[in-house]
C-alpha positions in Angstrom: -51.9 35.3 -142.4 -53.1 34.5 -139.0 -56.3 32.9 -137.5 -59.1 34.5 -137.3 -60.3 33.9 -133.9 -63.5 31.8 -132.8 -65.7 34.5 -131.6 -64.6 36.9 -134.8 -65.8 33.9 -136.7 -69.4 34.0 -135.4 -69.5 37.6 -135.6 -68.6 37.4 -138.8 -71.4 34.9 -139.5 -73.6 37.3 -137.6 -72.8 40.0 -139.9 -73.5 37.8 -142.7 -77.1 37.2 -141.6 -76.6 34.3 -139.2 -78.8 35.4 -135.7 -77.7 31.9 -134.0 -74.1 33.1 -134.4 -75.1 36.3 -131.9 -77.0 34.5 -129.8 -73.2 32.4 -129.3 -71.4 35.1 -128.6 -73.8 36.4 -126.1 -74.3 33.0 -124.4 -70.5 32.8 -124.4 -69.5 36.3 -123.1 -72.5 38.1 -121.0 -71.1 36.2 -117.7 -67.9 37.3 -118.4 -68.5 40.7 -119.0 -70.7 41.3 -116.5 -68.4 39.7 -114.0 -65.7 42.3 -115.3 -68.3 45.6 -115.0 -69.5 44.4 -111.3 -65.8 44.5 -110.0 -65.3 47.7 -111.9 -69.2 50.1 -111.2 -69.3 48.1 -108.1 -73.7 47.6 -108.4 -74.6 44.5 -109.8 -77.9 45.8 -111.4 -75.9 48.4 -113.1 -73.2 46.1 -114.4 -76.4 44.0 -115.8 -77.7 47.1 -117.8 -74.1 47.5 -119.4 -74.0 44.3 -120.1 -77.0 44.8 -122.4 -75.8 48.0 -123.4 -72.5 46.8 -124.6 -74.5 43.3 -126.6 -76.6 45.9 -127.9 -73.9 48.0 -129.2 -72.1 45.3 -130.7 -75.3 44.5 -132.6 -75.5 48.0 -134.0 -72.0 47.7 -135.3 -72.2 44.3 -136.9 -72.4 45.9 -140.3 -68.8 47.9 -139.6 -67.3 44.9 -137.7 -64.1 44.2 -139.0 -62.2 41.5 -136.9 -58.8 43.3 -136.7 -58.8 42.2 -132.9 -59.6 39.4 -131.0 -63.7 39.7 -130.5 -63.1 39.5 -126.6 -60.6 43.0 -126.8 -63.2 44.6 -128.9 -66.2 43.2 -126.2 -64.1 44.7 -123.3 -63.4 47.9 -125.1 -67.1 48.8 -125.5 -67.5 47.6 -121.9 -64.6 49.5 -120.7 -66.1 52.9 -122.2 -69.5 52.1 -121.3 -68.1 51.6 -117.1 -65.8 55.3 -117.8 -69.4 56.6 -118.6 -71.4 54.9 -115.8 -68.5 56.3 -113.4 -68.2 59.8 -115.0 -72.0 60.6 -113.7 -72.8 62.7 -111.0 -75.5 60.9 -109.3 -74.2 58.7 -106.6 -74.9 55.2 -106.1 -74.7 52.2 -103.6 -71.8 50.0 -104.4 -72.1 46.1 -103.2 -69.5 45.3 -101.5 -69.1 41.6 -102.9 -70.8 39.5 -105.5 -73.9 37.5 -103.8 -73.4 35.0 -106.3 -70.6 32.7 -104.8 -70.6 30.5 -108.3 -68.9 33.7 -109.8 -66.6 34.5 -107.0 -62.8 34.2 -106.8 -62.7 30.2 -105.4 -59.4 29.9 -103.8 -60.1 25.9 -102.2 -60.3 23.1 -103.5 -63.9 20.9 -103.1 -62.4 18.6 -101.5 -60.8 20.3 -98.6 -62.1 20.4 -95.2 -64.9 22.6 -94.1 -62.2 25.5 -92.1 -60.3 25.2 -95.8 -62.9 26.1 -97.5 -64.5 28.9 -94.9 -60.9 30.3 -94.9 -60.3 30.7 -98.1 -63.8 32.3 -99.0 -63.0 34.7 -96.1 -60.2 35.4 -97.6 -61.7 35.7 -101.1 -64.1 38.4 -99.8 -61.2 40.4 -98.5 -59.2 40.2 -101.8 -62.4 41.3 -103.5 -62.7 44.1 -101.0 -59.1 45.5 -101.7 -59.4 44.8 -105.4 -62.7 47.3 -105.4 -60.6 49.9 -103.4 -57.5 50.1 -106.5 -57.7 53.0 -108.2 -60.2 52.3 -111.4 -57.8 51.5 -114.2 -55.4 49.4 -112.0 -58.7 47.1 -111.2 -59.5 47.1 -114.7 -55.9 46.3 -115.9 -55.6 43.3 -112.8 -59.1 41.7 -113.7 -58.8 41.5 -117.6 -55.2 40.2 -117.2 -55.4 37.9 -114.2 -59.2 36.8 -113.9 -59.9 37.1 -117.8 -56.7 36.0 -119.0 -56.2 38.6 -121.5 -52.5 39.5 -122.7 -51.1 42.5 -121.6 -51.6 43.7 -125.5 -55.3 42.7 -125.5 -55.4 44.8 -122.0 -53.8 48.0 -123.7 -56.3 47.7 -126.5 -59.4 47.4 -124.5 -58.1 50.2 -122.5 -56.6 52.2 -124.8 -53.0 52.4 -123.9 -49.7 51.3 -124.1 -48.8 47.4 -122.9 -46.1 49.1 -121.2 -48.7 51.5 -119.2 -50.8 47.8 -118.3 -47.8 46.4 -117.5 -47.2 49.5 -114.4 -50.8 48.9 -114.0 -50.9 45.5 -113.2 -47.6 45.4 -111.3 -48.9 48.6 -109.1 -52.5 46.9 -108.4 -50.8 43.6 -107.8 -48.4 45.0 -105.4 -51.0 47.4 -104.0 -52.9 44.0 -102.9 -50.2 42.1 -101.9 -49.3 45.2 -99.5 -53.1 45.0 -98.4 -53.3 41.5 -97.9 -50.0 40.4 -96.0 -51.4 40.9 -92.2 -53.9 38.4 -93.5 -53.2 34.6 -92.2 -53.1 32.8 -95.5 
């Protein structure tokens, strides 16, 4: 039989009556998450309410939880289908272009090299996040769970409902979609 996983564990204790156990889980995932639905409804206040939306459905359902998943596929699906239904409404709304928040940006310097380094490599961060934004929605998804989130291309198909065959086209597309994007950039 395998493992149940850490974050299952806690839900579990959750459902069992322990609060503390929630309060875990949402200390250990709500950055996460919310880093995920910013990339994908592109308006950080929005991505917030989803956020509290998708805790506050997995509150709801602690008395049907069952951990037949890793708790982070089951966190991403509800988040997944709560940013389909943000983007399925017709009123329109101002997208940020990048995260203000530089602590939760994509770092690609290290601390300790020089000052043009590390201006270069946030420059170039910012344009990697403006290309990711422009991939069609479930290629961004599919990229940003498997390469930022490190989920496994099977996690990925769960969350999103599909095949791992269908994230793996995903992926590869989006990936090759940037790389296509970025090459005129000096690196």
């Amino acid at each position: 039989m395998r493992e149940i996983d850490p974050d299952a564990q806690l839900m579990l204790a959750f459902q069992a009556g322990d609060v503390s156990a929630f309060e875990k889980l949402f200390e250990r995932w709500a950055q996460p998450l919310l880093r995920y639905l910013e990339r994908i409804v592109r308006d950080a206040a929005t991505a917030e309410e989803l956020v509290q939306e998708a805790f506050l459905r997995v509150h709801r359902a602690r008395a049907r939880y069952v951990p037949e998943a890793k708790f982070s596929t089951w966190l991403y699906r509800i988040a997944t289908n709560l940013a389909f239904n943000e983007l399925r409404r017709p009123r329109s709304r101002s997208h940020h272009a990048s995260i203000d928040d530089e602590t939760t940006g994509i770092q690609l310097a290290a601390r300790e090299s020089s000052p043009e380094a590390r201006a270069h490599a946030r420059l170039l961060g910012e344009e990697v996040e403006r290309e990711m934004a422009e991939l069609p929605e479930r290629q961004r998804m599919a990229l940003w769970l498997s390469a930022v989130e490190g989920l496994s291309y099977a996690e990925v198909a769960e969350a999103l409902e599909t095949s791992e065959k269908s994230v793996k086209s995903l992926v590869h597309r989006g990936r090759a979609r940037l790389a296509e994007r970025l090459q005129d950039l000096e690196v």
